[in-house]
ZARO-792899 format. One record per residue (C-alpha): x negated, y, z negated; residue in one letter. Coordinates in pm, 1 decimal. Layout:
> X,Y,Z,r
> X,Y,Z,a
...
//
This chain:
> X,Y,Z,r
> -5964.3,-12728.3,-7313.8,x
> -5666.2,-12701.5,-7499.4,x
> -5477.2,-12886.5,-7794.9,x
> -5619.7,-13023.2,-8096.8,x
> -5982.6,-12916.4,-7968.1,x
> -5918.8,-12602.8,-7833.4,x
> -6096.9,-12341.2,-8100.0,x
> -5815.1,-12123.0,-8305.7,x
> -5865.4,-11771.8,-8325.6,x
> -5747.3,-11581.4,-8616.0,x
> -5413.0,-11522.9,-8677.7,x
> -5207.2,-11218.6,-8793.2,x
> -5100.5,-11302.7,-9095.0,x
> -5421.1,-11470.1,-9202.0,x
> -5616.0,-11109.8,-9123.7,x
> -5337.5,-10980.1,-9329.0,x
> -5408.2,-11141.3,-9632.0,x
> -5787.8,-11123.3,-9602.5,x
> -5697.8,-10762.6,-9610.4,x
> -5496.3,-10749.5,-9870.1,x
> -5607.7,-11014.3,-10157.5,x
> -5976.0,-10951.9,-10137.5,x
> -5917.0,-10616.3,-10288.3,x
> -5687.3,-10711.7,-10524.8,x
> -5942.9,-10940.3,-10645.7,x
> -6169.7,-10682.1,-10676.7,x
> -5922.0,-10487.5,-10897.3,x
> -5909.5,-10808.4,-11158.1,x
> -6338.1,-10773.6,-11108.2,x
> -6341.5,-10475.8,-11251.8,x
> -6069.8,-10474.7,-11484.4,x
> -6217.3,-10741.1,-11612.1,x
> -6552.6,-10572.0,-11636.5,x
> -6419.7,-10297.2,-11829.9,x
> -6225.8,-10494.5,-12047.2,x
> -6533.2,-10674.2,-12166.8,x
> -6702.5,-10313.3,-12209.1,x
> -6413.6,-10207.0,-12457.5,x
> -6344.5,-10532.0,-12611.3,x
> -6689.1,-10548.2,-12689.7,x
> -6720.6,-10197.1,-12830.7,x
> -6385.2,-10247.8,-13025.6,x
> -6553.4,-10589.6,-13204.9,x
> -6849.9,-10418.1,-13260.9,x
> -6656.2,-10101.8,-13417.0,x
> -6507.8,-10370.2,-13628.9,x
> -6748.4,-10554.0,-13758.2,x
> -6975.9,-10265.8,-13811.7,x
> -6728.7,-10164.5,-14061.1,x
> -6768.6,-10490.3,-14266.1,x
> -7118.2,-10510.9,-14211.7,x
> -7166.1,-10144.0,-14384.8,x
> -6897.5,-10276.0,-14650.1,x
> -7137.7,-10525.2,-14724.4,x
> -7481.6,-10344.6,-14694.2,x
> -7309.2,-10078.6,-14960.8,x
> -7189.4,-10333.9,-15200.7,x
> -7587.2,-10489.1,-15204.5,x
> -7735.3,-10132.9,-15221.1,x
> -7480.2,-10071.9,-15542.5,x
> -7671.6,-10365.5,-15728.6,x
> -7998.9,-10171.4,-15742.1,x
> -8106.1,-10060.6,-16054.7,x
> -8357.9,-9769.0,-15960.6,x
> -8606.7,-9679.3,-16244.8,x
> -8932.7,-9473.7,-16247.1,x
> -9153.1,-9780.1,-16232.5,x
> -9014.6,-9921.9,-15952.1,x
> -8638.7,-10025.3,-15822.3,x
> -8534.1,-10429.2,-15853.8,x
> -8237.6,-10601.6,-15777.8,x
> -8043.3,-10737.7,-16016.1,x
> -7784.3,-10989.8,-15818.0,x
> -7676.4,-11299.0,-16009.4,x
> -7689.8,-11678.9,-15816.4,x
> -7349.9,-11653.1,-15747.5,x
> -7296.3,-11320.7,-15592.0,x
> -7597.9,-11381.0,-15374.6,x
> -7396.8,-11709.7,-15274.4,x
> -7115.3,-11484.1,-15178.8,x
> -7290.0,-11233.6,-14984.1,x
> -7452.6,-11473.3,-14761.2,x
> -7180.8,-11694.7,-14709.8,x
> -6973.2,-11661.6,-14362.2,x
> -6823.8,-11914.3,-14167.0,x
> -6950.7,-11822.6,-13836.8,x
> -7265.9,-11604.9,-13858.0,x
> -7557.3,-11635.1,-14032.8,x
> -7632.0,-11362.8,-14264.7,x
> -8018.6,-11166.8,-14343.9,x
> -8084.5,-10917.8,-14533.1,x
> -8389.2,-10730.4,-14720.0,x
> -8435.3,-10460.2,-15017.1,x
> -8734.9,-10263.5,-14959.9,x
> -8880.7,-10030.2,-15195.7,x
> -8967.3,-9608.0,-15157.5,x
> -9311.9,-9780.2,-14958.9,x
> -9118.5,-10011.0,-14767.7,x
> -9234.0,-10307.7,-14993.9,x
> -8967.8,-10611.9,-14977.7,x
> -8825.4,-10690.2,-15352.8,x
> -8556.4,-10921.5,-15225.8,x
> -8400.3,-11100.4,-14945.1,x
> -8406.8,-11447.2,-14739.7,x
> -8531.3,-11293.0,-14400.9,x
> -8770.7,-10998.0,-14234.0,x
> -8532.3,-10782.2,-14081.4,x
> -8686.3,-10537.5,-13818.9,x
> -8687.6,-10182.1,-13866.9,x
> -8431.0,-9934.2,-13758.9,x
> -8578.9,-9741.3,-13402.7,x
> -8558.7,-9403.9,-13610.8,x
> -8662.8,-9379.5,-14021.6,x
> -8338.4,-9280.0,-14201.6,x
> -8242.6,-8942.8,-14377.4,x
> -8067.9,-8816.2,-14619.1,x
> -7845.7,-8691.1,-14401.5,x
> -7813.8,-9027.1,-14201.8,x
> -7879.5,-9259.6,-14493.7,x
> -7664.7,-9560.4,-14267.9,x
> -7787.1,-9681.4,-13921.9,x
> -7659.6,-9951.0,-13668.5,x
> -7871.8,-10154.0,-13418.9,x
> -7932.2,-10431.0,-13255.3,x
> -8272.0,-10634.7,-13314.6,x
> -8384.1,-10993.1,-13297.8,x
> -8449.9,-11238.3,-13615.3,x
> -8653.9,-11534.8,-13469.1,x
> -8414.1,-11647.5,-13166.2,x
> -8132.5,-11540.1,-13296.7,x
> -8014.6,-11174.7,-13180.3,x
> -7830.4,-10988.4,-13486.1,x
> -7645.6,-10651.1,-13531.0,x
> -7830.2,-10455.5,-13827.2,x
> -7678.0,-10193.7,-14094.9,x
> -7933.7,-9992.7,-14265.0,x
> -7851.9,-9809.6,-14571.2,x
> -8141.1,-9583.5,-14737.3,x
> -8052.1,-9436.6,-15104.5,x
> -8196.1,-9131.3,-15147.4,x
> -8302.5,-8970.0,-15520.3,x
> -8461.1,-8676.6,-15413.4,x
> -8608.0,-8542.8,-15049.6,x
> -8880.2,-8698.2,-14866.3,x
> -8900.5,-9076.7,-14844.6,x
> -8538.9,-9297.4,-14977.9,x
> -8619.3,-9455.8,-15319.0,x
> -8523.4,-9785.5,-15189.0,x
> -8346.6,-9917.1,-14860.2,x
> -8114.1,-10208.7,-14792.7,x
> -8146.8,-10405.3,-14439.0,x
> -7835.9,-10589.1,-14420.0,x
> -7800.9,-10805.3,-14081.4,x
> -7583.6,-11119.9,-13925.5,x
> -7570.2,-11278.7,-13591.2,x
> -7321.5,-11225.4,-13301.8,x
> -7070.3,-11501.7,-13301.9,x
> -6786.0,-11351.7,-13470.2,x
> -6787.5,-11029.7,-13237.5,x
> -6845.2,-11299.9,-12889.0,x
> -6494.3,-11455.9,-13017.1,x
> -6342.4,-11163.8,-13037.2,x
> -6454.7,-10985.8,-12740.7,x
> -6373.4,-11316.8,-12576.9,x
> -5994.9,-11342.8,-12745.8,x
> -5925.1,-10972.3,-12658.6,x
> -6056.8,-11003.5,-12289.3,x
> -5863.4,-11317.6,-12214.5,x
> -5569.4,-11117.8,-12347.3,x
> -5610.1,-10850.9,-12071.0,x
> -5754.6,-11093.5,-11776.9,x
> -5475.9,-11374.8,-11817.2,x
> -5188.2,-11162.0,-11758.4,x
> -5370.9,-10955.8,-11504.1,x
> -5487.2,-11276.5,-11329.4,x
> -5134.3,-11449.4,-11375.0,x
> -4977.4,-11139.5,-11195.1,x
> -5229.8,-11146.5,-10908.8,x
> -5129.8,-11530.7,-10842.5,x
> -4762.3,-11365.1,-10833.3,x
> -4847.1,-11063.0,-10600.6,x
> -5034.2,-11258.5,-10382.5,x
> -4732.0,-11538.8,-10342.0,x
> -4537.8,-11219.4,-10251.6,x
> -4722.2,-11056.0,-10071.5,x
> -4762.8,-11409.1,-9852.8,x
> -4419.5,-11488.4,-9869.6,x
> -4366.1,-11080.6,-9718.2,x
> -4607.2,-11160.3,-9438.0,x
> -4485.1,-11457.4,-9298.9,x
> -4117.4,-11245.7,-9315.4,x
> -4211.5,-10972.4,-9140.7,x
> -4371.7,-11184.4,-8890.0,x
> -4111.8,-11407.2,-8859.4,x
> -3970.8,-11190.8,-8506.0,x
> -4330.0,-11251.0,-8330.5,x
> -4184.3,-11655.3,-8410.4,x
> -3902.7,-11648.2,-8333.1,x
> -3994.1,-11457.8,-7979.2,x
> -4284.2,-11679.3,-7908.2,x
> -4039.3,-11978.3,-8024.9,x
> -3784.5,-11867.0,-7796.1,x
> -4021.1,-11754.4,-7478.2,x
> -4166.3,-12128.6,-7500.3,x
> -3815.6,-12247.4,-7444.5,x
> -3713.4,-12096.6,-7164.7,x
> -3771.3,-12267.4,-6797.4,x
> -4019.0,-12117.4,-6573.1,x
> -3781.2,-11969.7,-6333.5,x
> -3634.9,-11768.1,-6653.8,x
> -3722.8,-11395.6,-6601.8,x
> -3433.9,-11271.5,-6820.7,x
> -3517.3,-10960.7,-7012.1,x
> -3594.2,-11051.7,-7414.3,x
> -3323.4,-10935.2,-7624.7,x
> -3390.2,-10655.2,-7895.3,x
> -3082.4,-10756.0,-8079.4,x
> -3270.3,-10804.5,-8401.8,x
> -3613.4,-10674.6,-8370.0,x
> -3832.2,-10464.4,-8607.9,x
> -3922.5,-10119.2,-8470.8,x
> -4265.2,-10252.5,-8484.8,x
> -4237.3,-10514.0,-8218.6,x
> -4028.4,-10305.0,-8006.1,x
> -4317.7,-10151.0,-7796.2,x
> -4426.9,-10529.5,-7736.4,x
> -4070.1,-10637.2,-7654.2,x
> -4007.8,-10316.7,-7384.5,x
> -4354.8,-10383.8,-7256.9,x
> -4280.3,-10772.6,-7226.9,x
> -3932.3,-10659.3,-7085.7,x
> -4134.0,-10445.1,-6823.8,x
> -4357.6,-10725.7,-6697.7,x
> -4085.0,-10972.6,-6679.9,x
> -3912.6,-10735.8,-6451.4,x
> -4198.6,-10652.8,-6267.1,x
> -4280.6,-11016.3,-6192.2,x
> -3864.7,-11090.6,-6130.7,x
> -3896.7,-10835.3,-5844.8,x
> -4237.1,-10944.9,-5714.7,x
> -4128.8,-11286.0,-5734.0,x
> -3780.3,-11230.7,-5536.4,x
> -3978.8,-11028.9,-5259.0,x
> -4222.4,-11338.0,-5227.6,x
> -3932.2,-11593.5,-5162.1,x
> -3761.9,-11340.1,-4961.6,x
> -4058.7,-11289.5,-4746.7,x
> -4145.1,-11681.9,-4754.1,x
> -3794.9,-11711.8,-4598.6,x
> -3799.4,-11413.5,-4320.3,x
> -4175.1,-11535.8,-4215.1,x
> -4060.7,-11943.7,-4192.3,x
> -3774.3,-11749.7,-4006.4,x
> -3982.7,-11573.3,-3775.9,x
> -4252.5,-11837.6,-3712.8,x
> -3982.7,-12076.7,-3650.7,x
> -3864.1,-11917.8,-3308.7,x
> -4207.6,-11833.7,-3127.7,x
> -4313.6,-12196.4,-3259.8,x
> -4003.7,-12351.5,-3111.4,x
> -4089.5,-12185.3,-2786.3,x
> -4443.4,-12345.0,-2792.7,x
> -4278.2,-12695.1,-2857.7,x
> -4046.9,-12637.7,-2593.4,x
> -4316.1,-12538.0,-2291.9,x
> -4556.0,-12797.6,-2439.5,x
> -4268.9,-13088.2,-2323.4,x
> -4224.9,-12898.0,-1990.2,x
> -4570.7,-12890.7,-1932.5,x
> -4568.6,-13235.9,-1997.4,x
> -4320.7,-13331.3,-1744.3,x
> -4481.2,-13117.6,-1465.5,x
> -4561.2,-13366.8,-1150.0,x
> -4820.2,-13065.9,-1018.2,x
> -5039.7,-12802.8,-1113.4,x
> -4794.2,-12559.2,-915.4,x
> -4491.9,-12658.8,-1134.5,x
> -4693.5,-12667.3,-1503.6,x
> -4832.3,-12339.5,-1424.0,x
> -4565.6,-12141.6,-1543.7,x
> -4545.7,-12313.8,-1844.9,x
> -4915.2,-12310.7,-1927.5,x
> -4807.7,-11916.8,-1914.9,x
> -4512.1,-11948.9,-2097.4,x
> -4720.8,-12117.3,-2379.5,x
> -5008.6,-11894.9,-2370.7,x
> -4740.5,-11604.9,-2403.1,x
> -4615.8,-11801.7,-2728.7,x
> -4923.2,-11899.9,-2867.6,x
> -5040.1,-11490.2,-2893.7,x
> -4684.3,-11424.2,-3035.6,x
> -4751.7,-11664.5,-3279.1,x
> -5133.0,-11538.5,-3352.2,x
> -5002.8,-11151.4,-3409.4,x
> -4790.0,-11237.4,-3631.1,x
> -4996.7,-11478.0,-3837.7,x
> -5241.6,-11206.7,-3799.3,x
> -4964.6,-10960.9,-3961.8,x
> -4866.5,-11156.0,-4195.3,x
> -5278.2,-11164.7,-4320.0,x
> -5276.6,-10812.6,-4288.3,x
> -4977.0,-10775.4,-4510.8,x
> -5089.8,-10982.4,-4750.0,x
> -5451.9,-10816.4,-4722.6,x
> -5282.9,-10509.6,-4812.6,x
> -5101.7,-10561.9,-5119.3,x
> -5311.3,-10435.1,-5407.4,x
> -5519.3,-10682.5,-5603.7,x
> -5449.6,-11005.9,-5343.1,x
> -5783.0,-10920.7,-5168.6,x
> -6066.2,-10946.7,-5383.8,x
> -6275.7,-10863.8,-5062.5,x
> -6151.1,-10490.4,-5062.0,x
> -6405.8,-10212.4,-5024.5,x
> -6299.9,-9859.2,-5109.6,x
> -6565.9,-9629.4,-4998.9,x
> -6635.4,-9312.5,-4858.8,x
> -6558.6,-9248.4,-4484.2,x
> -6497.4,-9026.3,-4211.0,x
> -6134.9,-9059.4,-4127.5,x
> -6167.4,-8815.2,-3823.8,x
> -6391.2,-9052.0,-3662.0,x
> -6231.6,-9340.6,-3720.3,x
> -5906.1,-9201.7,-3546.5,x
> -6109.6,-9129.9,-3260.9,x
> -6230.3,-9445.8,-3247.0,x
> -5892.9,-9619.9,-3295.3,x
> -5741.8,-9397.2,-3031.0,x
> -6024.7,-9456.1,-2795.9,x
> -5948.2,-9809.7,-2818.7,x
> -5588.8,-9794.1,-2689.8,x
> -5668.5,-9559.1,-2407.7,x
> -5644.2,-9834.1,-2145.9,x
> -5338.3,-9967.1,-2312.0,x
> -5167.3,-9642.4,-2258.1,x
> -5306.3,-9582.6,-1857.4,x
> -5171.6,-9891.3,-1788.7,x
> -4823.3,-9758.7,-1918.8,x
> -4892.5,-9459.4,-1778.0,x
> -4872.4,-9283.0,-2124.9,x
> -5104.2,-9034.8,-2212.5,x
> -5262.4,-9093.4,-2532.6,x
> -5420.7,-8752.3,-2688.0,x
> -5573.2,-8677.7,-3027.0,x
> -5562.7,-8341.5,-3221.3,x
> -5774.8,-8266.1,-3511.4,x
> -6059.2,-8083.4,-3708.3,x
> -6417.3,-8087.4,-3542.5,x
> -6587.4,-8150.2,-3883.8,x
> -6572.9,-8419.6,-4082.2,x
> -6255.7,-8538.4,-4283.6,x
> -6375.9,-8771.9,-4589.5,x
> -6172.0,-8974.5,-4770.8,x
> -6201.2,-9284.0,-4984.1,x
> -6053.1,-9576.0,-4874.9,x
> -6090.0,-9910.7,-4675.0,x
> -6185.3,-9884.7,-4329.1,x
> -6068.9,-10190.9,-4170.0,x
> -5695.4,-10158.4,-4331.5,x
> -5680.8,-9770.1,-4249.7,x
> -5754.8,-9903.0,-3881.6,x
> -5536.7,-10153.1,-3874.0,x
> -5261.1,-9892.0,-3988.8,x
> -5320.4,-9642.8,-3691.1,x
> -5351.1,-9956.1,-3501.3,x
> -4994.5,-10035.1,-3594.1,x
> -4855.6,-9680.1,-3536.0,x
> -4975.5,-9628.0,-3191.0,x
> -4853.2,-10029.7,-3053.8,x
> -4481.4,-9931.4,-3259.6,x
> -4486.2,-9556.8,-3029.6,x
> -4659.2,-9778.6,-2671.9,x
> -4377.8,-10065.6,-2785.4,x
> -4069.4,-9832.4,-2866.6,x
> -4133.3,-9492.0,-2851.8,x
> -4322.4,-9389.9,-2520.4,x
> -4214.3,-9405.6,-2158.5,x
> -4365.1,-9445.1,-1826.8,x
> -4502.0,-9075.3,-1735.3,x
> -4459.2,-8937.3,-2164.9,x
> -4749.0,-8847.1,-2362.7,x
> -4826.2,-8964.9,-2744.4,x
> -5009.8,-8752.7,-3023.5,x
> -5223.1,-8834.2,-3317.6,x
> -5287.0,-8551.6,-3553.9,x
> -5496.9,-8554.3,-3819.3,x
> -5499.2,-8253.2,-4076.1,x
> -5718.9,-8233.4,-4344.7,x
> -5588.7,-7983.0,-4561.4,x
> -5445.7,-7994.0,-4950.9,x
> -5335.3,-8346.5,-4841.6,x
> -5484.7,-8544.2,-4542.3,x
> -5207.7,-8633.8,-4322.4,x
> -5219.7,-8856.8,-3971.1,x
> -4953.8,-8763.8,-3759.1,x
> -4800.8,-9003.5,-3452.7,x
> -4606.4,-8849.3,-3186.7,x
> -4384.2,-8978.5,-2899.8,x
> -4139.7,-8837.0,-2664.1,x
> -3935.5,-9140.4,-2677.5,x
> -3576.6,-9180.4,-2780.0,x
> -3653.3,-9140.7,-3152.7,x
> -3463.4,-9320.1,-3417.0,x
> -3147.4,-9255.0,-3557.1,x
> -3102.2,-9090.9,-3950.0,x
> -2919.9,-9406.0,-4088.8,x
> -3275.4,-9650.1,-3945.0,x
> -3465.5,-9443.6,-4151.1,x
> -3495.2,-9564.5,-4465.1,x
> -3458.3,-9936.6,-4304.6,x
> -3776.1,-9915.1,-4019.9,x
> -4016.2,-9969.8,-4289.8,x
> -3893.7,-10287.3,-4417.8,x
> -4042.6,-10640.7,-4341.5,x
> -3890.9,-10768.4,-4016.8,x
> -3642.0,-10544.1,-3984.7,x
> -3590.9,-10475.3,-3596.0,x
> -3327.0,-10186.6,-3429.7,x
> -3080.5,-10296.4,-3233.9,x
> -3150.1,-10288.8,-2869.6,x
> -3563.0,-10318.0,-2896.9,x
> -3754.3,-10501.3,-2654.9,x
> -3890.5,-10849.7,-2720.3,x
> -4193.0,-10933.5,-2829.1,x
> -4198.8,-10753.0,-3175.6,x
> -4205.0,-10882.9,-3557.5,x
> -4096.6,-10616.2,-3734.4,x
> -4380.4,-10618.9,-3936.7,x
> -4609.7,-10333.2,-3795.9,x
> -4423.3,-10046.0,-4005.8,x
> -4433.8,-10250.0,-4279.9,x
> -4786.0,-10344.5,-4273.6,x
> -4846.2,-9905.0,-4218.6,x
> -4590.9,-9847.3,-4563.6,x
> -4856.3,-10103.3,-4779.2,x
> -5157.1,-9972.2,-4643.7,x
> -5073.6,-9617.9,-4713.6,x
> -4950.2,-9725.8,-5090.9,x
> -5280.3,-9935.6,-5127.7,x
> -5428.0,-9569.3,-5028.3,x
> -5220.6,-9343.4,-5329.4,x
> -4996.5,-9231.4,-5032.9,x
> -4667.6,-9263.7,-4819.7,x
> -4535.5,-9279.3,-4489.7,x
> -4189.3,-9141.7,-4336.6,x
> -4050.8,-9056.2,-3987.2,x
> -3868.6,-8775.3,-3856.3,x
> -3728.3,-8653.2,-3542.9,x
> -3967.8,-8444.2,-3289.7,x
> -3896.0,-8120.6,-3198.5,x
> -3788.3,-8179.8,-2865.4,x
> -3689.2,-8543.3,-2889.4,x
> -3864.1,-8881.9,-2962.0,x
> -4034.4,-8958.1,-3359.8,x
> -4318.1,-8816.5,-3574.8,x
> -4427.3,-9085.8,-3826.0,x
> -4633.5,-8931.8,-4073.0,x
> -4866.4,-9087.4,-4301.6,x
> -4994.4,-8869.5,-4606.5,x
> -5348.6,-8957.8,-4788.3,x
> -5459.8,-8873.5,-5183.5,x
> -5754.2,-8642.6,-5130.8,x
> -6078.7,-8767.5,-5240.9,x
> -6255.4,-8543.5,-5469.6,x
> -6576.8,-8599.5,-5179.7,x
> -6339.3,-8350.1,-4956.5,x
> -6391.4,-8046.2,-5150.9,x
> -6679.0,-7843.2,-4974.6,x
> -6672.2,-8002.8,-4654.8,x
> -6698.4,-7736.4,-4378.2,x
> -6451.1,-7812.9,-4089.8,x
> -6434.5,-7596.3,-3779.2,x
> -6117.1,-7447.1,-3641.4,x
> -5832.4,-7677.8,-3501.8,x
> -5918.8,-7790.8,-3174.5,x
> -5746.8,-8050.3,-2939.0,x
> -5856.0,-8306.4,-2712.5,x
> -5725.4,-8534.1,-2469.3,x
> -5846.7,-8923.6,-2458.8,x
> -5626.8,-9028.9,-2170.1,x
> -5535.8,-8860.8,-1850.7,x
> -5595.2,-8481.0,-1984.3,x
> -5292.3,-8382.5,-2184.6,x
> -5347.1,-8304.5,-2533.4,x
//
């Protein structure tokens, strides 16, 4: 399904942001973390200060005598002392026992009894609900216990504000240039991503017929190995695609003649009074109709061997010295009857290879009909070889009139015929032999034979399955009329 429904997957730029704002989102996290942590301690440093300012000033108000210290603080200074806008203020006067003689409140203890050498402690305690920072200042006569101690203690209000004020100072710039960042840093990813646009943008323009390399005019060096490997495919699939019509066209060509033919003796069959007179074109059109079945059948073949058409290929392990036997076997009668001898030289053992059997066969099938067809003569001998060596190699022979150096390079083309050759042909066979042996990791060529007539050779990959195979001794056989 495709469209509005079709499920989006994620985009470039979209993994490039989750990459690159969720960590800077952490960063404001934790800057804002620690700014709480100092702008807290920094209010609390502050305020500490005023709250021993005013735990002092009480403690200065105590009149210490041998009976027993009092505190002698007037309506109006108490008024003073206890007023503040914000927090609300406790505080107690305890004597050398820890006795209260003054104050509005029970303030807790310090964790550790005071010295004289740390008359003045900070803490934090609790006062009913309400949690409080406490300044404890002990006033010492003599050594041992402190003649009397002052508790002085207020809530947390004040210091929250400020903590609050001096975080939002850090955070809001901090956030503000975040929002900033981030609109750059989105505004620099859909730039630099702007070429994969603009070449999707201009790909989804072009026709389907448009194989035209993409241009690298302006193109970051980042998107260059995606524009030469686009560049490669589209060439790739220009030259695949101009080989298909060109071989559409020479098949329709070649089909066109043999089918004509059938047309033709199918009419004169028609218009036969007798069985005497439509014989020879039932023969005619029998001779047609297998013209027309080969090369259908070649044409399958060819196909067949092209690599990744056939999903029905099996590479596996096999005896290729067997299977030339059998192959040449096969054609034995073929040859008799043109009095050619047909002979086979190779290894006794075994020669394994990896590859597909029935396109392998059809390959040495193709060789020996081209040397019956073109290269042999009534009373001449052909050769298959097969040597099994660094490189497995099956050899053809004939004693024919060979093929000159400038047909070469031409022979193994698709329906490309020599000048002069017999009827009957497609010019497919070699053609069909040049796939197979690619499909295979190897090649085929032709040279002349010592002596006169053509060697077509067809060199195999080796298959790791060769190595420590025992093979006797070179030893040749005839399969026709006892030549080797």
């Amino acid at each position: 399904m495709s469209g509005a429904g079709a499920a989006r997957g994620p985009t470039l730029r979209r993994q490039l942001l989750w990459a690159l704002i969720p960590p800077m989102l952490l960063v404001v996290a934790a800057a804002g973390a620690l700014s709480y942590t100092v702008a807290w301690r920094s209010a609390t440093e502050a305020y500490d200060s005023a709250l021993f300012d005013s735990a002092r000033s009480l403690a200065q108000q105590i009149h210490l005598s041998a009976a027993a210290p009092s505190l002698d603080l007037p309506k109006a200074a108490r008024d003073i002392l206890l007023a503040d806008p914000y927090d609300r203020v406790f505080f107690t006067v305890l004597d050398g026992n820890d006795a209260a003689i003054a104050g509005n409140a029970a303030v807790p203890a310090p964790p550790a009894a005071p010295s004289k050498d740390a008359p003045v402690q900070f803490y934090d305690a609790q006062i009913a609900r309400d949690h409080v920072r406490v300044a404890t200042y002990a006033i010492f006569t003599g050594a041992g216990r402190p003649a009397a101690t002052v508790r002085y203690a207020e809530t947390l209000i004040k210091r929250r504000r400020l903590s609050e004020r001096l975080i939002w100072t850090v955070v809001l710039p901090l956030v503000f240039a975040v929002v900033i960042v981030t609109s750059i840093v989105g505004y620099g990813v859909r730039k630099g991503l702007a070429p994969l646009g603009d070449l999707a943008l201009a790909l989804g323009r072009r026709g389907w017929g448009d194989l035209r390399p993409v241009t690298q005019a302006r193109t970051p060096d980042e998107v260059k190995p995606l524009v030469d490997a686009l560049n490669d495919l589209i060439e790739r699939l220009s030259a695949s695609q101009e080989a298909q019509q060109r071989f559409i066209a020479e098949a329709a060509h070649q089909l066109r003649t043999p089918l004509a033919a059938l047309a033709a003796q199918t009419e004169r069959a028609l218009l036969a009074a007798d069985v005497e007179s439509i014989t020879p074109a039932l023969t005619q059109l029998q001779s047609s109709a297998r013209r027309v079945i080969r090369l259908v059948n070649q044409l399958l073949t060819l196909a067949r061997a092209e690599p990744g058409n056939d999903p029905r290929h099996v590479i596996a392990p096999l005896d290729l010295s067997q299977l030339v036997q059998n192959v040449c076997r096969e054609w034995v009668p073929e040859a008799l009857q043109r009095s050619v001898d047909l002979g086979f030289v190779g290894e006794a053992g075994r020669c394994e290879v990896v590859g597909h059997e029935a396109l392998l066969t059809e390959m040495l099938n193709n060789l020996i009909d081209n040397a019956l067809r073109y290269g042999a003569r009534a009373g001449g001998a052909i050769t298959v070889r097969l040597h099994c060596g660094d490189a497995t190699e099956i050899s053809v022979e004939d004693d024919g009139p060979g093929i000159a150096p400038a047909e070469r390079a031409d022979i193994f083309e698709r329906f490309h015929r020599l000048p002069g050759s017999p009827p009957g042909g497609s010019g497919l066979g070699l053609a069909i032999v040049r796939e197979i042996a690619r499909l295979h990791h190897g090649n085929v060529s032709v040279e002349e034979r010592l002596g006169g007539g053509a060697v077509f050779r067809v060199r195999l990959s080796r298959s790791p399955l060769d190595v420590g195979q025992g093979r006797a001794p070179a030893a040749g056989h005839s399969l026709g009329n006892g030549a080797a």
